[in-house]
Structure formats: structure tokens, C-alpha cells
N, C-alpha and C positions, 0 to 999 in steps of 0.2 A: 721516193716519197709516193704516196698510195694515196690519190687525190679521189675524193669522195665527189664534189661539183664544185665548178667554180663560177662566180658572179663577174658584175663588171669591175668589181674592188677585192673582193674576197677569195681565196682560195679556202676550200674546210676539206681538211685531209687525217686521216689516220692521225691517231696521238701515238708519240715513241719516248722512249725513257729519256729526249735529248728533252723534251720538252718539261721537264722536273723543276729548273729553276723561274720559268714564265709560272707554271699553274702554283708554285708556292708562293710568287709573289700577286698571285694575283686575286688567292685566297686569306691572303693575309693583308687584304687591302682591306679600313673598317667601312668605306663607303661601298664597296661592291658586296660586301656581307649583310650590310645593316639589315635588309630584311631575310636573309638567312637562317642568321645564327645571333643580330646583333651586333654585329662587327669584331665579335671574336678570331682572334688567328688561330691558322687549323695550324699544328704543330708539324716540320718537315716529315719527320717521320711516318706520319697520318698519309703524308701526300704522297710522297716517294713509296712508302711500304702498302698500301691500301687504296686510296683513292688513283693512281696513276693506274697502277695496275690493271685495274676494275674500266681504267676509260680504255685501255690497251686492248682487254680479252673481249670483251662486251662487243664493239662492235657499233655502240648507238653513238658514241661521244667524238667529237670532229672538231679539231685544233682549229680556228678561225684566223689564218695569216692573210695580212695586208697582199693581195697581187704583186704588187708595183714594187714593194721594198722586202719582203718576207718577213714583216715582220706582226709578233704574236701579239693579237686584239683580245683574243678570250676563248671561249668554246661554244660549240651550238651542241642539241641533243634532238633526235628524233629516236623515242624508243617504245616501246610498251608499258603502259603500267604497272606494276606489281602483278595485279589480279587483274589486269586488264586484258582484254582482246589485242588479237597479233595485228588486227585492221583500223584499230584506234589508237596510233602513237598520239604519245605526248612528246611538244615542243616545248623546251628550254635551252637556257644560253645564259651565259655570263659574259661580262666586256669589262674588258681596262677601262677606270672612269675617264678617262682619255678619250677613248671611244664616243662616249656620250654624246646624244643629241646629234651626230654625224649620220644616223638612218642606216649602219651598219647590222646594229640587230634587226630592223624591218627587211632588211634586202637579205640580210642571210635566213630570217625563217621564210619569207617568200619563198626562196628558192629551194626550201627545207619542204616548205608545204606543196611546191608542187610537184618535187619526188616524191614523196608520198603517194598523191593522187594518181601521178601519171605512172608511175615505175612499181611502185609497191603495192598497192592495191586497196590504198586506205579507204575507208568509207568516214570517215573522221578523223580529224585532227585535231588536239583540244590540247590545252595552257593554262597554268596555274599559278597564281602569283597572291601573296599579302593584299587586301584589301586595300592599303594605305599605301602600295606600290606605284604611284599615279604614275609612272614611267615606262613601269611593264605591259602595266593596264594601255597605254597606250601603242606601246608597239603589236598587242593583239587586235586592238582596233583596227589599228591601220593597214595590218595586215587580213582583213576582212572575216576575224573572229566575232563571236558575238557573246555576250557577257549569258551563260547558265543560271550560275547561281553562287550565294555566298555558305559557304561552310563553314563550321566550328573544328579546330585539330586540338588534342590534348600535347601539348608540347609541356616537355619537362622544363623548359626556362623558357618563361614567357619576356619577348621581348615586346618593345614598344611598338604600339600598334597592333599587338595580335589579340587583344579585346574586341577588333572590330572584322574580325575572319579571314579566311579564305575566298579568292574567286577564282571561279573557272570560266573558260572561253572555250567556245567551240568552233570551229569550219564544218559542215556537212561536205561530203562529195557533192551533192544535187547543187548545192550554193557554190562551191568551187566551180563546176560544170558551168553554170549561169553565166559566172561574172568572167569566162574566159570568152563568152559569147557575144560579151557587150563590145 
């Protein structure tokens, strides 16, 4: 097992083809989708022939296992943007609603954000979630992002909620730098 870092609860390691029946069920959960896709299920196939694959070769995507039991919470992501710069990853993460409200996602991008900063070279670190996300929105706060701006996406099926946009959060380094001084 190819352990990327681990926290005082979390282990996020390399994803392997074992990992096929956690990330189908966890993609086909409607409460961990709703702002996704709407709570749509991705079909096995999608996940096993495309999506697994893609978190396997990529390199940015980290199975998020309990320490103490091994067992699979969800995924974190620290990657690049499409068009974006190699020094401004973006963080994302999905969790078993099980997960929830446990500070699971706060402690694993913490620790997401501060590889970044200290090992990779980031000058930024930013996060993007549904406007109406109040969940997501709060795990960037907490983790001492700060709200950019709200954006408009043309999505082919508008779910509920995406009337009222996109937001982005940011970390600068100089602000990471700060708050590691207090």
C-alpha cells in the first residue's frame, strides 16, 4: 500500500482496482452526489472502466481510509486545474455521509494543504463547490480559505441549486506562511 500522508485518523493512499466496490458505492450514494450531478448514480461501468482508472494513473486522487479500522471514508484530491498552473492545485474530496460532520474532511484537506505548501511548491491552494453547498463552504473556511468569488457554469442538466452559482476559496502561501506563525 503506497501511503501518500497520514493524519491522527486518516490514512490517504494510492487508489488500486481493490478499491472498485467502495468508490461505486459511494458514487451512487444521492446524498453525497446531490450537488454533483443531483444525486444521480454513476453506472458500474463508468466507475470500474473510467473513473477508477483515471484516480489510479493521475496520481492526484487518495483513497481516504479510517487509521485505526482501514476502513474506506471517501477520497481527497490535490491536483491541477485543467488550464491551470502546476503551483495552484485544487482541493477536493468526497465522504461517506457517515463521514459527515466528524471534521474528517477539515483534517484531511489540512493536511492536503499543507503538502502542498511545504513539499510541492504551491503558491495557492483553492476549492470549489455549489453556492448552496453550506457544508463544503464550511469545510474551506475552516480550513482557512477565503471565499473569491461566485461563478456562473453552463451545465447540461441543471440541478437544484445551480441558479445561484459557483464558489471558489482560496489559501495564498503568504496566508498559509502567517497562520503557521501565530
Amino acid at each position: 500500500m503506497h501511503i501518500y500522508l497520514e493524519t491522527d485518523r486518516l490514512t490517504l493512499r494510492r487508489f488500486t482496482e481493490t478499491d472498485a466496490d467502495d468508490l461505486v458505492a459511494l458514487n451512487n450514494d444521492p446524498d453525497v452526489m446531490r450537488y454533483l450531478n443531483g444525486g444521480k448514480a454513476t453506472p458500474r461501468e463508468v466507475i470500474v472502466g473510467e473513473i477508477l482508472p483515471a484516480f489510479i494513473s493521475g496520481g492526484h486522487f487518495f483513497a481516504a481510509v479510517e487509521r485505526e479500522t482501514g476502513e474506506f471514508l471517501g477520497w481527497f484530491h490535490l491536483r491541477p486545474s485543467k488550464d491551470g498552473a502546476e503551483d495552484e492545485p485544487e482541493l477536493g474530496y468526497r465522504l461517506r455521509t457517515s463521514c459527515w460532520g466528524k471534521g474528517y474532511a477539515t483534517e484531511g484537506s489540512l493536511a492536503l494543504i499543507d503538502k502542498a505548501f511545504a513539499e510541492l511548491g504551491a503558491r495557492r491552494v483553492f476549492a470549489q463547490t455549489m453556492a448552496v453547498n453550506r457544508g463544503s463552504r464550511r469545510v474551506m473556511e475552516k480550513c482557512g480559505l477565503r471565499f473569491v468569488r461566485t461563478f456562473f457554469q453552463d451545465w447540461p442538466d441543471a440541478i437544484d441549486g445551480s441558479d445561484q452559482g459557483e464558489v471558489e476559496y482560496e489559501l495564498l502561501r503568504s496566508d498559509w506562511a502567517a497562520r503557521l506563525k501565530r
